[in-house]
C-alpha positions as CSV (number, residue, x, y, z in Angstrom):
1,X,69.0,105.4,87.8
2,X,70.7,108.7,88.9
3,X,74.6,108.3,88.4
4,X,76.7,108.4,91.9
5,X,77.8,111.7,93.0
6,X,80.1,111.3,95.7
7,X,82.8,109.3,97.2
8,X,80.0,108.2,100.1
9,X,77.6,107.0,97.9
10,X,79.9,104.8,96.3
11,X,81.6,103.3,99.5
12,X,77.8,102.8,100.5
13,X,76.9,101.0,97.1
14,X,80.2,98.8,97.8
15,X,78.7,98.0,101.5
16,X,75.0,97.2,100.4
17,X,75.7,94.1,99.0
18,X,76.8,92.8,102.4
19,X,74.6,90.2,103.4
20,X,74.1,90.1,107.3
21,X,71.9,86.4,106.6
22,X,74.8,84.7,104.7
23,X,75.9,81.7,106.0
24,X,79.6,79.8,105.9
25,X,78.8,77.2,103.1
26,X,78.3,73.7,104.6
27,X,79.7,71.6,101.8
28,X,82.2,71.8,99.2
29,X,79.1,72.0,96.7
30,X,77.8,74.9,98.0
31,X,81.3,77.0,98.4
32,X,81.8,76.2,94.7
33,X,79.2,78.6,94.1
34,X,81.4,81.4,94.8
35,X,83.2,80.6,92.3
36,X,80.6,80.0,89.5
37,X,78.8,83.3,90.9
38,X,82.4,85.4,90.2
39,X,83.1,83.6,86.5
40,X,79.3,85.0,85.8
41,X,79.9,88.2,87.2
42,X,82.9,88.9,85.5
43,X,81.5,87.0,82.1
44,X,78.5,90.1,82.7
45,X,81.4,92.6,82.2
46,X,83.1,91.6,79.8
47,X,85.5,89.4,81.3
48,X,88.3,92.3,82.4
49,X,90.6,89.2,84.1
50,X,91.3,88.2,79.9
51,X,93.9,91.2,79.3
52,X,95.3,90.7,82.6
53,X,98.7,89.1,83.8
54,X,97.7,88.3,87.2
55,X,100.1,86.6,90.5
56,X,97.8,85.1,93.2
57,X,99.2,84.6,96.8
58,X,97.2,82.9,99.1
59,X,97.8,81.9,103.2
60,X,97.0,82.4,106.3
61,X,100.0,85.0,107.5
62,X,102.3,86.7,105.3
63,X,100.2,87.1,102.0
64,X,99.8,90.7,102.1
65,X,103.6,91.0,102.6
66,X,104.8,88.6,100.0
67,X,102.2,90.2,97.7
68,X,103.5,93.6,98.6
69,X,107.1,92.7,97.8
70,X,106.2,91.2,94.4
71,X,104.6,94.4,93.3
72,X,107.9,96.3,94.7
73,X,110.3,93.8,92.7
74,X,107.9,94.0,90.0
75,X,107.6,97.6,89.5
76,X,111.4,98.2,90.2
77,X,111.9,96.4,86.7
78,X,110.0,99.5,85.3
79,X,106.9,97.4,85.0
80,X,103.4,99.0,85.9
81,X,101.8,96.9,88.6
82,X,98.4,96.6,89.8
83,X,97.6,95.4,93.8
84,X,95.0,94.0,95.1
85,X,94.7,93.2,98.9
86,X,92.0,93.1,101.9
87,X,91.1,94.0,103.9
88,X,91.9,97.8,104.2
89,X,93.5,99.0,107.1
90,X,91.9,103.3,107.0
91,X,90.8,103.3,103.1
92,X,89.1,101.6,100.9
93,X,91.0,102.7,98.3
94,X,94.2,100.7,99.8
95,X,92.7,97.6,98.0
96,X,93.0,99.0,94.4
97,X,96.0,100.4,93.6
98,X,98.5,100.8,90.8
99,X,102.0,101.8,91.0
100,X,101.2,101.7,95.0
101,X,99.1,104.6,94.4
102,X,95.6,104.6,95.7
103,X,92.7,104.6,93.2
104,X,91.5,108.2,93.9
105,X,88.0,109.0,94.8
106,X,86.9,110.1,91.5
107,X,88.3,107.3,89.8
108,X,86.6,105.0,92.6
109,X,83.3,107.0,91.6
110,X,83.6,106.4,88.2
111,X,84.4,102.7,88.3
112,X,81.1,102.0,90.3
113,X,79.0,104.3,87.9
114,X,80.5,102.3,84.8
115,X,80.1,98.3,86.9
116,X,76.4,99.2,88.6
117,X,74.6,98.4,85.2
118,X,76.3,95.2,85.4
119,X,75.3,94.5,89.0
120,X,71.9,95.6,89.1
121,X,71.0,93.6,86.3
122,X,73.1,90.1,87.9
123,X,71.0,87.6,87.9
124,X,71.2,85.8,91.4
125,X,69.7,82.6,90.5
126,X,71.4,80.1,91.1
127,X,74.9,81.2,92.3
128,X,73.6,83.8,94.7
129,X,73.8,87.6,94.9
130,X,77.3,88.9,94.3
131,X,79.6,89.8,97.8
132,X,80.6,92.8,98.7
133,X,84.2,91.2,98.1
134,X,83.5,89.9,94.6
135,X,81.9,93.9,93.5
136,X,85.5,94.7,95.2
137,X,87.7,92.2,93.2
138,X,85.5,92.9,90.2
139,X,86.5,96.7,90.5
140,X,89.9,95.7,90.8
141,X,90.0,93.8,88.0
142,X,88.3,96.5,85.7
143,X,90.6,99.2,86.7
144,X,93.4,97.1,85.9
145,X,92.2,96.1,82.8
146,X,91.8,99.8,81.9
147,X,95.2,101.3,83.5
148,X,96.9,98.1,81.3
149,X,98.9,96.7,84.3
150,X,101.5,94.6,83.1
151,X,101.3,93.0,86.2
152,X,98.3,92.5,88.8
153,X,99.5,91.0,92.1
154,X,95.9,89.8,93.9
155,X,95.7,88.8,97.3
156,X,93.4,86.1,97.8
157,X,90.2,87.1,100.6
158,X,89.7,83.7,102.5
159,X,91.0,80.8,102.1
160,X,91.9,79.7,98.5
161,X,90.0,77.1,96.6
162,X,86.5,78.6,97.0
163,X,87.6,82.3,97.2
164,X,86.7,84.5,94.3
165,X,90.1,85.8,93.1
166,X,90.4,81.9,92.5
167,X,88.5,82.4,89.4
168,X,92.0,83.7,87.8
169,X,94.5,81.6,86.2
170,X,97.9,83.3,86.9
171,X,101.3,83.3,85.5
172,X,102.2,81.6,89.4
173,X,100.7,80.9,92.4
174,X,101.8,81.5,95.6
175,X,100.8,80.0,99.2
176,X,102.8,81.7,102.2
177,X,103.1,80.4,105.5
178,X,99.9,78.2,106.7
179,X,98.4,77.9,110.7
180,X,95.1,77.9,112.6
181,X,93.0,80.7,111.3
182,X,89.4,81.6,110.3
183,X,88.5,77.3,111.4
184,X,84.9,77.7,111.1
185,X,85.1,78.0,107.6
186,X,88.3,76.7,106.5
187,X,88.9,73.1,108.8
188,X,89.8,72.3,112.4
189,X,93.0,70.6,111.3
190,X,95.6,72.0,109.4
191,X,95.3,69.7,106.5
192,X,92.1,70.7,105.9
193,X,93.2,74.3,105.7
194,X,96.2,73.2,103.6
195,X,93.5,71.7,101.2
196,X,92.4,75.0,101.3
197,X,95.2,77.0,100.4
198,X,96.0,74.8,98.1
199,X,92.6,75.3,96.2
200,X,94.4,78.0,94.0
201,X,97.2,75.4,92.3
202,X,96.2,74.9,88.3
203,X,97.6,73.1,85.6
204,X,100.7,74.0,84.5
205,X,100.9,77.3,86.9
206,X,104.4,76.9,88.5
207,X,103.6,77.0,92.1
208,X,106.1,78.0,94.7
209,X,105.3,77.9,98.9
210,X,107.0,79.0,102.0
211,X,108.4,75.7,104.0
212,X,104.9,73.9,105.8
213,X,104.5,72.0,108.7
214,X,104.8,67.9,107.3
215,X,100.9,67.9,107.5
216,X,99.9,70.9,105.6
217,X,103.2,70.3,103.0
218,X,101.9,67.1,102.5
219,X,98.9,67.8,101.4
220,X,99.9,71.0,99.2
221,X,102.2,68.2,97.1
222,X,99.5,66.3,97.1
223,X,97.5,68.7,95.3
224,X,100.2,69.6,93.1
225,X,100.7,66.2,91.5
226,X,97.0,66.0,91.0
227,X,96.0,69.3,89.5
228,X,99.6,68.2,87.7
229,X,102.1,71.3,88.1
230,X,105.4,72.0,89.7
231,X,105.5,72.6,92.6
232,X,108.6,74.5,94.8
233,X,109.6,75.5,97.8
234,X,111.5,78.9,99.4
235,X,113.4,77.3,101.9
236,X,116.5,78.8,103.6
237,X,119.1,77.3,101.2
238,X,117.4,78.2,97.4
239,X,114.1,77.1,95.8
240,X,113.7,74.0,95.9
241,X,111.5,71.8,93.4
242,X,109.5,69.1,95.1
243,X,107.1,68.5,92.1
244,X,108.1,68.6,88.3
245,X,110.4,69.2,86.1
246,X,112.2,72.3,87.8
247,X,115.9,72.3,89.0
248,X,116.2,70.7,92.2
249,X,117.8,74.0,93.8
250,X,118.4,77.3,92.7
251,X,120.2,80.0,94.8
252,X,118.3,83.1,95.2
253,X,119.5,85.5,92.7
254,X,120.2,88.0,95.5
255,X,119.9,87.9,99.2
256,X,116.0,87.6,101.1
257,X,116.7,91.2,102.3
258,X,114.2,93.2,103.1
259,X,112.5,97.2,104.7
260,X,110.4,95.0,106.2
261,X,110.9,94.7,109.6
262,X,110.5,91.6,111.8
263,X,112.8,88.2,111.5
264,X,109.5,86.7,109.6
265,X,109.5,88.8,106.5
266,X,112.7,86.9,105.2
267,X,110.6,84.1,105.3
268,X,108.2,86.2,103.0
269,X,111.4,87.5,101.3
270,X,112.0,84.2,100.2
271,X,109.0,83.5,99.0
272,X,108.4,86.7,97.0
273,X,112.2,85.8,95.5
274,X,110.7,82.5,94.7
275,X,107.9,84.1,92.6
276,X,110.1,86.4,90.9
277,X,112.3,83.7,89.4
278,X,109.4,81.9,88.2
279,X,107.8,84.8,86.7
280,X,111.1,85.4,85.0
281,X,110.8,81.7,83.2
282,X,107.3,83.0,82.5
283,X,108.8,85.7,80.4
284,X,108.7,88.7,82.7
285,X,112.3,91.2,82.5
286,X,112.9,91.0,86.4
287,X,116.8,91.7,86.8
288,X,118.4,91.1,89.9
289,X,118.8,94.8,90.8
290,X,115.2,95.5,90.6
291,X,114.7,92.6,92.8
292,X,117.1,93.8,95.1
293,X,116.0,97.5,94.6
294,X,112.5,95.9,95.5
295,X,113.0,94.3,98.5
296,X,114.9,96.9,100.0
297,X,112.0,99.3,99.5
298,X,108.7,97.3,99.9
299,X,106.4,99.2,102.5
300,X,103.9,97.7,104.4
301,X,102.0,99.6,107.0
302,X,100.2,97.9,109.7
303,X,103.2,94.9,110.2
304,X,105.9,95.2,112.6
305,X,105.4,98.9,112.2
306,X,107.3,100.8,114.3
307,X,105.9,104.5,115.2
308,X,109.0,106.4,116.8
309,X,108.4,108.5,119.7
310,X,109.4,108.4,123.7
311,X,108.0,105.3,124.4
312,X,108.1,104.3,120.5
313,X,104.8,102.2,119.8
314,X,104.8,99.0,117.2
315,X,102.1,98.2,115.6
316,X,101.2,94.9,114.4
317,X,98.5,92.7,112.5
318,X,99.2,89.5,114.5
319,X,96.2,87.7,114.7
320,X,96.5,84.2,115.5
321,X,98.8,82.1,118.0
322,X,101.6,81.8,115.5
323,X,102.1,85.0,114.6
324,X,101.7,86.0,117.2
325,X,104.7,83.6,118.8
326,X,106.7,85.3,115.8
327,X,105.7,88.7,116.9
328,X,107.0,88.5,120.4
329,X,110.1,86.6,119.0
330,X,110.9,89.2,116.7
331,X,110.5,92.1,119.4
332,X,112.7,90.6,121.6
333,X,115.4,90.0,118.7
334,X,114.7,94.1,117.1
335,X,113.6,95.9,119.1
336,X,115.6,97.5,122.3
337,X,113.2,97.8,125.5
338,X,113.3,97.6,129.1
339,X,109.7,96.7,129.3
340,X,107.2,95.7,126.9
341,X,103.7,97.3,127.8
342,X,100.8,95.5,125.8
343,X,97.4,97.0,124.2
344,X,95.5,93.9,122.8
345,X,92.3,93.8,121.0
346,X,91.2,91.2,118.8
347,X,87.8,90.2,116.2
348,X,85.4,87.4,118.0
349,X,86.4,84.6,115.4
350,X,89.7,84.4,116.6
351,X,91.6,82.3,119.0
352,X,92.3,84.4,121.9
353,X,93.8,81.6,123.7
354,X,96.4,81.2,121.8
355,X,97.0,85.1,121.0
356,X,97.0,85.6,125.0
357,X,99.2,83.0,125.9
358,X,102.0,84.3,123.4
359,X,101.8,88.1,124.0
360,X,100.3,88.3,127.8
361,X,103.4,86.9,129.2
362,X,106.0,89.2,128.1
363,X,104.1,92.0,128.9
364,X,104.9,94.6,132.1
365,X,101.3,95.6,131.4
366,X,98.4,95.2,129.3
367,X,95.4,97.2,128.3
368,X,92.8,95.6,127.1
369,X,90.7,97.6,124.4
370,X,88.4,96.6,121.0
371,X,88.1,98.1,117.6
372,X,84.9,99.8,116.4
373,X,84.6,97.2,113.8
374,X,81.3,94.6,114.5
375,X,83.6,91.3,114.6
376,X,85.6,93.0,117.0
377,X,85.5,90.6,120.3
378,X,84.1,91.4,123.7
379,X,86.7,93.2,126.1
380,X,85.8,91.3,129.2
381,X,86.6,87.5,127.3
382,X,90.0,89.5,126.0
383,X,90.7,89.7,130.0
384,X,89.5,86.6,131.1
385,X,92.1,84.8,128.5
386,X,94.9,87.2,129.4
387,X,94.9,87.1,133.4
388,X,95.5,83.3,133.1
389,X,99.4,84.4,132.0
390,X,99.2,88.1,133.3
391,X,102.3,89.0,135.8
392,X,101.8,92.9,136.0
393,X,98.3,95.1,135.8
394,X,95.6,95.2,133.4
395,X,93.3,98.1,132.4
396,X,90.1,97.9,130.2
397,X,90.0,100.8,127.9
398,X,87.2,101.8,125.6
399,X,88.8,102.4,122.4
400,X,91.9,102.6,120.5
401,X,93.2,106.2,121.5
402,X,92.3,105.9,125.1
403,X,94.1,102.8,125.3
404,X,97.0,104.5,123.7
405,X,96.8,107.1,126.9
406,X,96.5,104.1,129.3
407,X,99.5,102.5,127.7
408,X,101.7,105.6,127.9
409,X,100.6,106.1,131.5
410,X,102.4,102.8,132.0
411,X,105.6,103.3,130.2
412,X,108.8,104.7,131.0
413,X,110.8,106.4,127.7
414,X,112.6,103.0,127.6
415,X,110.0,101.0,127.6
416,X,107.7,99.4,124.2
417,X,104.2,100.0,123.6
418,X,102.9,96.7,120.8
419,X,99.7,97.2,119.9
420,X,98.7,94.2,118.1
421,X,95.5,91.7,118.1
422,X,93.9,92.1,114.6
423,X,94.3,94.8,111.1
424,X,91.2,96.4,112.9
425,X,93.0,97.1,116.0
426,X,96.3,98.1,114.2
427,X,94.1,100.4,111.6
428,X,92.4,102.3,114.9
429,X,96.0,102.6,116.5
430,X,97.4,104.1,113.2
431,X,94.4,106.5,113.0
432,X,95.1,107.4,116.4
433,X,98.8,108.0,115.9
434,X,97.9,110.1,112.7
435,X,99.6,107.6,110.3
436,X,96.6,106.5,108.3
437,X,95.6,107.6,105.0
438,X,93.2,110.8,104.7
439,X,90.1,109.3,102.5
């Protein structure tokens, strides 16, 4: 077996063990494979998760934020912090990183060379062949293990209880905001998507969540008290202990300010705060400067990101009806505009409906566009959701920068260009702007 030469080769080796023919489990028996497949996996090499302090966020909007200002709290306190998140908006490399620096390619290289004995020789019977996300997380966990984090802050991929990074047991878990995503797999209601999410709770883990809707908080308690650990809440007023033993309310031990724009990150602020003072009673040295220090320098590109220019263009992950409600909300409260010209593209599993009947209306103008990736949704059901609430024009464009020139076409040097629709769409529009990482 000739070792891998280049950084190619080893993205392609990453990629091969997608599996075009793999279905959505159909029963709670069959997604538990994904987890037995990952504990054998990572049993194969040596079990790299054992030396590892780990945090585990899960939810449908706001985990990659809140997971992002945990490693920037965490690493303020002088510790040295591993991150894993998906997906990737222009690198691979995004989802491993240390410090918030990306693994490089020759360390990438050298990671697969030293896991593919371990892979090719996996045994797929009966769990399966492993995912291209599980070879991912199983990286991650490696290089952790061998840079000796003292802190690995992991995103989880889908969901929560069947999801692979659910194999951990971390110092505290962490569910951010919950809504209508990914339905096909997860539940049509939102307390089957709580049960989800709330997959990731363990024994005696302290838990801490942002504030649910009654049906989806109900059934996160409920999963608390049965798994049997406390359970808290980042609500406006403190953390607040709705399970257990905890203090009925702590303050937060500085203000849920953060560089991250958008009203909805102090939402997230809160909840990353929330973490920190639970890791802190599971021994980690967090003082309140470095959480402070943290929040005020968390970076996150890809959310509420705005590129300056004349028209300035923000650029945005929002994906779903909520967020994107909270997207539009948050414009009109931040951002200064006369007129708000739209570029929307979106992936084919979500609900356009919903997107289109938050964003469409605001806008002066919307172009309609789609990213390269293969869930990326058709253009011409894009436009048939959005003329429903259109008021001004709309142009088809074929890609990310043309759509850019269509959109400045339409915009005075007062006006706001949003691109927004899906990561994919956001990653393109950063590419496009020259903003993205050179792999």
């Amino acid at each position: 077996m000739a070792a891998i030469q280049t950084y190619q080769d080893a993205l392609d080796y990453i990629y091969g063990f997608i599996d075009p023919a793999r279905k959505a489990a159909d029963s709670p028996e069959a997604a538990a494979l994904n987890l037995e497949r990952m504990r054998r996996l990572l049993a194969a090499a040596g079990d790299p998760q054992q030396a590892l302090r780990t945090v585990v966020v899960a939810g449908t909007k706001g985990k990659g934020s809140t997971a992002a200002m945990i490693e920037a709290m965490a690493r303020a306190a002088g510790m040295r912090v591993g991150l894993f998140t998906s997906p990737h908006l222009n690198s691979y490399r995004e989802r491993i990183q240390v410090n918030r620096t990306l693994i490089d390619q020759a360390g990438l290289i050298a990671l697969v060379n030293q896991t593919r004995p371990v892979l090719d020789a996996f045994d797929p019977a009966p769990a399966g062949r492993p995912s291209t996300f599980d070879v991912g997380l199983l990286l991650a966990l490696r290089y952790f293990a061998a840079c000796q984090v003292d802190l690995a802050v992991m995103e989880i991929g889908l969901g929560g209880r069947f999801d692979s990074v659910n194999v951990l047991t971390p110092l505290v878990s962490v569910i951010s905001s919950i809504s209508y995503d990914h339905m096909a797999i997860l539940g049509r209601t939102l307390a089957e998507i709580a049960w989800n999410k709330a997959g990731i709770l363990k024994p005696g883990v302290p838990a801490v969540t942002a504030p649910h809707l009654p049906e989806a908080a109900a059934v996160v308690a409920e999963e608390a008290q049965r798994v049997g650990t406390d359970l808290y809440i980042a609500e406006p007023r403190g953390l607040v202990c709705v399970y257990g033993a905890g203090p009925r309310l702590r303050s937060y031990p500085v203000p849920p300010l953060t560089a991250l724009r958008g009203a909805f990150q102090v939402e997230n602020a809160r909840l990353a705060l929330g973490a920190a003072m639970l890791l802190r009673e599971r021994g980690l040295e967090l003082p309140d400067a470095a959480l402070a220090e943290g929040l005020g320098s968390v970076r996150w590109p890809g959310r509420f990101e705005l590129a300056p220019g004349t028209p300035p263009v923000l650029i945005d992950g929002a994906h779903n009806g909520d967020s994107a409600r909270k997207l539009v909300a948050a414009i009109q409260a931040e951002v200064p505009h006369d007129r708000l010209i739209l570029v929307l593209g979106t992936s084919r599993d979500k609900d356009i409906g919903a997107i289109a009947a938050a964003l469409a209306p605001p806008a002066a103008a919307v172009v309609i566009t789609r990213s390269h990736h293969n869930r990326a949704m058709d253009i011409d059901r894009i436009a048939a959701e959005v003329r429903a609430h259109l008021r001004g024009p709309l142009r088809i464009a074929a890609d990310l920068p043309t759509a850019l020139a269509v959109a400045r076409q339409f915009a005075g040097p007062r006006d706001l260009i949003c691109v927004t629709g899906s990561l994919f769409v956001a990653a393109e529009a950063r590419e496009a702007l020259g903003l993205a990482v050179t792999d």
